[in-house]
Phi, psi and omega in degrees: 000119181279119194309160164262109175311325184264102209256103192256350170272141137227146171286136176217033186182148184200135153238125157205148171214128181241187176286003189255359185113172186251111177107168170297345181282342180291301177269012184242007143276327189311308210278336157313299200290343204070032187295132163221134191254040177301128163206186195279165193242118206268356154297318198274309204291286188329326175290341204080033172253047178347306165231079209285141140246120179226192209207059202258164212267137163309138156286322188312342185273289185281000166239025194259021158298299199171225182347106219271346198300175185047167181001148137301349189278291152313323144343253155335300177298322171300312141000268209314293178325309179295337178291315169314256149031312226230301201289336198252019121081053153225153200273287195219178209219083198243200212298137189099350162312119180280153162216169191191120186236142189213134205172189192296289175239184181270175190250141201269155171271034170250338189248357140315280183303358179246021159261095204267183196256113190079043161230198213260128189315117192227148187268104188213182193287348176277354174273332192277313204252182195138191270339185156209157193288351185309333207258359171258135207280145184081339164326076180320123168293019192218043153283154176285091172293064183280134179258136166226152166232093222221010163076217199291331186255081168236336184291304195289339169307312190273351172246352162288332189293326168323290191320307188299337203254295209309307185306331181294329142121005190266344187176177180232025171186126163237150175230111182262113209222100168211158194245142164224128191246125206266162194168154191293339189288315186288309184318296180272351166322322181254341170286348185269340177284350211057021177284310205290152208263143135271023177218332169107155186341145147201097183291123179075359169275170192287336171232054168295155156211026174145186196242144193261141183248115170280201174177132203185177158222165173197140161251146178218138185254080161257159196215161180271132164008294190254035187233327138318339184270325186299275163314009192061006174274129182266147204292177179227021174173124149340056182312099201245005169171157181195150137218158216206083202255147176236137176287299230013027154310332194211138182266015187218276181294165200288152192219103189308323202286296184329323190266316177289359145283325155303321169292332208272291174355300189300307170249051135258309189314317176301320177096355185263118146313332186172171207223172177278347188213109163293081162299104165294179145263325152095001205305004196072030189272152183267301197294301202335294182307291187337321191270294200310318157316332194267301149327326186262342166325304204288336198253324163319294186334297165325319179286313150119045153290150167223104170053041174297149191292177161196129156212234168169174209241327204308000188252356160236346164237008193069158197266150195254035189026239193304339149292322223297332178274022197293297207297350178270352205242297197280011135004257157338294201284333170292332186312256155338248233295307202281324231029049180237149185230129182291177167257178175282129150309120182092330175289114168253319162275067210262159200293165179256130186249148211292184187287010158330309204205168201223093211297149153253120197260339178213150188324153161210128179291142188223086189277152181064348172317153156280134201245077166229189193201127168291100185230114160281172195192112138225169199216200177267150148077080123067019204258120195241143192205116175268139168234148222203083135264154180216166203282134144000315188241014189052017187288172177234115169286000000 
């Protein structure tokens, strides 16, 4: 299958803090190193989640553009925008703009005014909803707004939802935003499910027992090709395919045939046989890895993969609901600039997987690899979503 010649999506800006620090440089050393920054949470344990492991973010970190007012939530997102903003080397987001903000609800402009400045983090209805674009800087009150919520795949869900507006010829610049914030509510919602690890994430290891919850935002900036070229800023990555699918077969577990539809979906939109790099999602669930693994078995084999990388981040920042795929897209982008693909954090043992594909447990440099990058998002009640990046210039290392 012959790649697509016309790179008409591109990223030209990324913010993201993670439990790893402020910014993508923060976090694609962490991820290199295998760091992992899990602990215990001494809020949650007080709500009577005793034995938590989770992965919350320094605020001394996530605030250190400036502005502390409103939410934790607001916070972190705004944080994260500027950073997008600063790489992709605009001043401001002005009228015709898409922004597309995403998360558990959307945020009332009652629960904006009822966060006052400097005050002390409290679990109220302005930590569950959120962002909203008002509280994000640079913004036109006449930019196009959109909330999409989408369980785990809801960042990846807002950047196929982009692409598709871009192509459509409605504007040259989106903007994607979304936050996870830890809190007792959100906390137990997923201790009820039996997902959460009580020793913490571990993806793909053979004595994984659940998934650890973090907390963090990441932003993304795309333009149309030609409208990045026009400023003269060069992208730092390709949306070269996507798809962003609801199953609804199952309202939890992972669903094999869905997800190896959804990939296949993903790099034909793309034009790609296969890609040089897997980020999974990974949360570190014993069915979850298991399917997902199995999914891409199913759709390699036929292509006639050999041992393409995998790996995947929850096991050093935990998982980021409703964000999770952001720290998977600057993966991807480290990925594309180094040609290094990290290893999973927390992996020692990995589950065995077919000759498709090659659990990584440590960073491995990928010279000639193709320099693209598979990043899966899945979420509950089946809502599934595969992304296709490619190197800017369609090269090969």
């Amino acid at each position: 299958m012959a790649p697509r010649t016309t790179p008409d999506t591109v990223i030209t800006g990324m913010g993201l803090i993670t439990a790893y620090g402020d910014g993508t440089g923060a976090y694609w050393s962490g991820l290199l190193a295998g760091s992992r920054a899990l602990r215990p949470h001494a809020a949650l344990a007080a709500a009577g989640f005793e034995r938590n492991v989770t992965a919350p973010v320094a605020m001394a970190d996530g605030a250190a553009s400036g502005e502390r007012r409103g939410s934790r939530r607001s916070v972190l997102a705004r944080v994260a925008t500027g950073q997008a903003m600063r790489e992709a080397a605009l001043a401001e987001l002005g009228p015709g703009t898409l922004v597309v903000t995403v998360g558990q609800a959307p945020q009332a402009d009652d629960a904006r005014e009822g966060a006052r400045e400097g005050a002390a983090p409290r679990w109220g209805r302005d930590e569950l909803a959120g962002p909203s674009p008002a509280d994000l800087p640079g913004i036109s009150p006449r930019a196009e707004t959109v909330y999409l919520s989408q369980a785990c795949a809801s960042v990846s869900f807002a950047l196929d939802y982009a692409r598709t507006w871009l192509r459509s010829g409605c504007g040259t610049t989106a903007l994607v935003v979304g936050t996870c914030v830890l809190n007792a509510y959100e906390y137990a919602g997923m201790a009820i499910t039996g997902a959460l690890s009580p020793t913490g994430a571990r993806p793909f290891d053979t004595a994984r027992d659940g998934t650890s919850l973090g907390e963090g935002a990441g932003a993304l900036l795309l333009e149309t090709a030609a409208a990045a070229d026009r400023r003269g800023v060069r992208p730092q990555a390709v949306l070269a395919g996507a798809a962003a699918r609801v199953n609804g077969r199952s309202p939890a577990a992972s669903d094999e045939e869905a997800i190896s539809d959804c990939v296949r979906a993903a790099l034909d939109d793309a034009g790609l046989d296969r890609v040089g790099y897997i980020h999974a999602h990974a949360t570190g669930t014993v069915q979850g890895d298991t399917v997902e693994l199995a999914a891409l078995e199913a759709v390699g084999a036929p292509r006639g993969w050999e041992a393409v990388p995998v790996s995947g981040h929850k096991g050093g920042i935990g998982h980021l609901m409703h964000a999770s795929s952001a720290p998977g897209i600057a993966a991807a982008l480290g990925y594309l600039r180094t040609g290094t693909a990290p290893g999973t954090p927390g992996l020692d043992t990995p589950e065995v997987a077919g000759r498709s594909l090659c659990l990584l447990t440590t960073p491995r440099e990928l010279p000639g690899a193709p320099r693209s990058c598979l990043v899966n998002s899945f979420g509950f009640a089946g809502n599934n979503s595969s992304l296709v990046l490619t190197a800017p210039d369609g090269s090969t290392r």
